[in-house]
N, C-alpha and C positions, 0 to 999 in steps of 0.2 A: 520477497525482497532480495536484493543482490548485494551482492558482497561487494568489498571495497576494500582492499590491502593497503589502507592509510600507511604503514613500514614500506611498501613497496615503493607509492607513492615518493614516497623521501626518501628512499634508499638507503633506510637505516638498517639495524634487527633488531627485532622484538625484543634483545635486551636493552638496548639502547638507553643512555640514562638522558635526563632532560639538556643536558650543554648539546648533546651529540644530536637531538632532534631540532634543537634550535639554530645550532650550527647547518644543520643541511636544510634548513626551513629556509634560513636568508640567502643562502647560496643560489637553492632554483628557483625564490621569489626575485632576484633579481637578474636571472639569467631568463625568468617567463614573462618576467613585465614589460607589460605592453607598449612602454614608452621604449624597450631596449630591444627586444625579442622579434628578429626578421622570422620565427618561427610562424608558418600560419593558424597553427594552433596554440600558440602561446598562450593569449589569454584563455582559454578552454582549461589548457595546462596548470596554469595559474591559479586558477580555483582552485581545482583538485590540492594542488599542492597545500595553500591557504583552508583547505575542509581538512587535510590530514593535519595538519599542526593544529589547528582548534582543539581538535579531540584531543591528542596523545599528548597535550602542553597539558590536557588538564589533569589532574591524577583521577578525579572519580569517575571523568568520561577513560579515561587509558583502561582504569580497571574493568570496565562496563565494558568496553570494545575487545579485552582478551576476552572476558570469558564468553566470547560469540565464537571463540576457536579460530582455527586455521582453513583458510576456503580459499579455493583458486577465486582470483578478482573477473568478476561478473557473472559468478554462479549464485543461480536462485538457493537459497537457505532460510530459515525462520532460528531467529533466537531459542536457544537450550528453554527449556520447561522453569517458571519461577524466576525466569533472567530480568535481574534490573532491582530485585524483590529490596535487596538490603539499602539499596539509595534511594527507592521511590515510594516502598511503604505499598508496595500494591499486591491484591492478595490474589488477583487472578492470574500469574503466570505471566502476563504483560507488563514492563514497567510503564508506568500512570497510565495503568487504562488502555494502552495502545491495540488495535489488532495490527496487525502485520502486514496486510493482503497490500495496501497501495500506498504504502510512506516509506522513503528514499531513507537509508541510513544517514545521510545528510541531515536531514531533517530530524530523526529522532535524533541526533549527538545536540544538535543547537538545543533543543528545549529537552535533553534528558535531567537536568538539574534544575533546581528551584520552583518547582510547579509550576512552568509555562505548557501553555494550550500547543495540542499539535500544529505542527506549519512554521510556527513561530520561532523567528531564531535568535540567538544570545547578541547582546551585542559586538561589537566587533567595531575593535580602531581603524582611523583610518588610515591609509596608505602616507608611508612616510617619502619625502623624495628629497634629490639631490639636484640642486642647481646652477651654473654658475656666470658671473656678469662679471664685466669689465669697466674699468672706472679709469679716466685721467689720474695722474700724481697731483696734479693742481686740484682737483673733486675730493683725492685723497684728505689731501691739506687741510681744508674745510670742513669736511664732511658734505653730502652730498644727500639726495635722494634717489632713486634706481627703483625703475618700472619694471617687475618682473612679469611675463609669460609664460604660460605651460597650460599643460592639460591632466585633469584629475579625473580619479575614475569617481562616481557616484550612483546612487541605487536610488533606482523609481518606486513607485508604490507600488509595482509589482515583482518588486525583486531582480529585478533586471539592472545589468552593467552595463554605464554607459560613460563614457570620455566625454567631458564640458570644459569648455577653454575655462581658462581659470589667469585674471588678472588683479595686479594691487601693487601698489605704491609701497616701498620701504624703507626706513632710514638709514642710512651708511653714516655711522660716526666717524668724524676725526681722529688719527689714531690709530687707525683699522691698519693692519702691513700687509704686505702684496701674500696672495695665498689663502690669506687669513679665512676661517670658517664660521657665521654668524649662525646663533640657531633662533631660525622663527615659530615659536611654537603655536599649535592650532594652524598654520598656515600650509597644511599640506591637505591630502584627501579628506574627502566629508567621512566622519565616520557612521558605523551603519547601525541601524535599531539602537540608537544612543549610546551608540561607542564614542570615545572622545575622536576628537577632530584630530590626524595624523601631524608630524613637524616638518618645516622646511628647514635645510641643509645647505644653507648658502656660501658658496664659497669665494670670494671677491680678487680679482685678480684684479692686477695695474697696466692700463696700454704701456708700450715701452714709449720712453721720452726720449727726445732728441738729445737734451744733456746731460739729466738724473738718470742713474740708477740707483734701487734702491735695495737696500739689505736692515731689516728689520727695519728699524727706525731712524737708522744712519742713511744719507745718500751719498754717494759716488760721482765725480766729476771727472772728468778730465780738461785737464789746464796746460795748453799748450805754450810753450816758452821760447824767446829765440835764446839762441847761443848766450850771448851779451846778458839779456835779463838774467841766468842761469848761472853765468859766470860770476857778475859782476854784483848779481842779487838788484833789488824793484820793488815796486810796492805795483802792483796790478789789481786791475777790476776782479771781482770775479759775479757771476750771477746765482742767487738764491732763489727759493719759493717767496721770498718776503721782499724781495729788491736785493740792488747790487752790493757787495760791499768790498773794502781794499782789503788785499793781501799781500802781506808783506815777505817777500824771498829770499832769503836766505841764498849770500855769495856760495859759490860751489854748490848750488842743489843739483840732484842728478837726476836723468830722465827715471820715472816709475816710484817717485818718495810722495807722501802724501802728507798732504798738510794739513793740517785739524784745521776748521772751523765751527766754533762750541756751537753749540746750540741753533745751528739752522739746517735742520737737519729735519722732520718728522715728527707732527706732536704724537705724545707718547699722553694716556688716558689720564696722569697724575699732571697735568698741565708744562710738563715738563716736553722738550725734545732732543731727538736724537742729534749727532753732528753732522755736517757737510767736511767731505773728507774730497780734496782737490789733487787729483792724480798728476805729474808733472809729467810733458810730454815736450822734449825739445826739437822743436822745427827749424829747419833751415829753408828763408829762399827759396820759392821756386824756383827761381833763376840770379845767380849771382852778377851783381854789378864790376864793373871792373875794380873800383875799388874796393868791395869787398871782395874780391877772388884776390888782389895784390895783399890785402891786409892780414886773408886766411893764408896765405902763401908766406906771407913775416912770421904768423905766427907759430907758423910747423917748424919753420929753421931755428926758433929761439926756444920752443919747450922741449921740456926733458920729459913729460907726460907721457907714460904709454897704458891705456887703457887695456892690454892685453898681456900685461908682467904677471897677474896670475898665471896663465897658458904656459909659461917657464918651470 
């Protein structure tokens, strides 16, 4: 049999307590996965990394796998004398029965617990993944449905890995805020020898809108104003997700003030919504008529206004 430095593997040391093996387990499980990993041994890698956390997560394979000792990785070796005796109950030197001569240390760690038959391995969850889609603000609004694609890894009847497109349909609620992360569970990798089925990790982004932007449940407009509207105060259109509605302005508003509008804003999951908050943006004119270039000209010689008396 040959040895396997399952610590190597992970880059732990053999003191290593269980946060520290599981912290470097998900680190090179997602730097060797196959979905992410230009390595061209990744998946290869992948295993190995996925066979040393099996063992060393579990404490009576950990303890079964020290006392096999220290052995350079790939040197032929045979388990100490009586090895395995106290977990498996077995009286010849082999735990359950095993001879040694042609079974992969692999293979002994999956079935070294609970009296499974050589070959046979423990189950094992399945690969959990991360995804993510894009959705209109108007789909947001609603709620929506979103067809996910990917590919999962799964195991044939002969123990073989293999990547199978993997599609299905899923609900996006009303509600949902840009970012947001939905967990679908069972919806990730098939799990193996009756390991549960892994989760999917859905993260839901918003395409950007020509007029909304959005921040949690509130959305952001900008509302451009001319001078006159700004000075003189209006009531103006403005547009929502639900249709248009008036806004009414306030004389003297100034460019960059924002104006609450309650509640059209983002439904929020308590059937409540967020605000529409209208950014004021004062425009002039592309091009001045003469009479407003004479009337802007009246009104520079009659104000005592100077928008730059802080700078003094």
């Amino acid at each position: 049999m040959k040895f396997k430095d399952y610590y190597q593997t992970l880059g732990v040391k053999p003191t290593a307590n269980l946060d520290e093996i599981k912290k470097a387990y998900r680190k090179l499980a997602h730097q060797y996965h196959p979905d992410v990993s230009k390595d061209p041994k990744g998946e290869e890698k992948f295993k190995e990394v996925a066979e040393a956390y099996s063992t060393l997560k579990d404490p009576e394979k950990r303890a079964a796998y020290d006392e096999l000792g220290r052995h350079p990785a790939g040197q032929e070796f045979r388990p100490p004398p009586n090895w395995g005796n106290q977990s498996s109950g077995s009286a010849n030197g082999n735990s359950q029965g095993y001879s040694f001569d042609d079974i992969d240390l692999s293979d002994l760690f999956a079935s070294f617990s609970g009296g499974k038959q050589q070959g046979q391995r423990a189950p094992t969850a399945g690969q959990d993944y991360e995804l993510s889609t894009e959705i209109s603000l108007e789909d947001a609004y609603t709620g929506t449905t979103a067809e996910l694609n990917f590919t999962v890894q799964e195991q044939n009847q002969q123990g073989q890995i293999k990547r199978v497109p993997h599609t299905f349909k899923t609900r996006i609620p009303k509600g949902i805020t840009d970012g947001q992360k939905m967990l679908l569970r069972g919806k990730g990798g098939k799990g193996f020898n009756g390991g549960r089925d892994g989760n999917l990790y859905l993260t839901v982004n918003f395409i950007p809108h020509r007029l909304f932007r959005a921040k949690h449940h509130d959305l952001l407009i900008d509302l451009p104003l001319s001078p006159w509207e700004a000075g003189l105060g209006a009531t103006v259109k403005v547009p929502t997700l639900s249709g248009a509605v008036n806004l009414k302005i306030p004389a003297g508003t100034s460019s960059g003030q924002k104006l609450r509008i309650a509640k059209r804003g983002m439904p929020k999951k308590n059937e409540e919504f967020g605000d529409l908050f209208a950014v004021t943006q004062i425009v002039l004119p592309p091009k001045l008529s003469e009479q407003e270039e004479a009337l802007f000209k009246e009104l520079s010689q009659i104000s005592t206004f100077d928008p730059r008396l802080h700078f003094e």
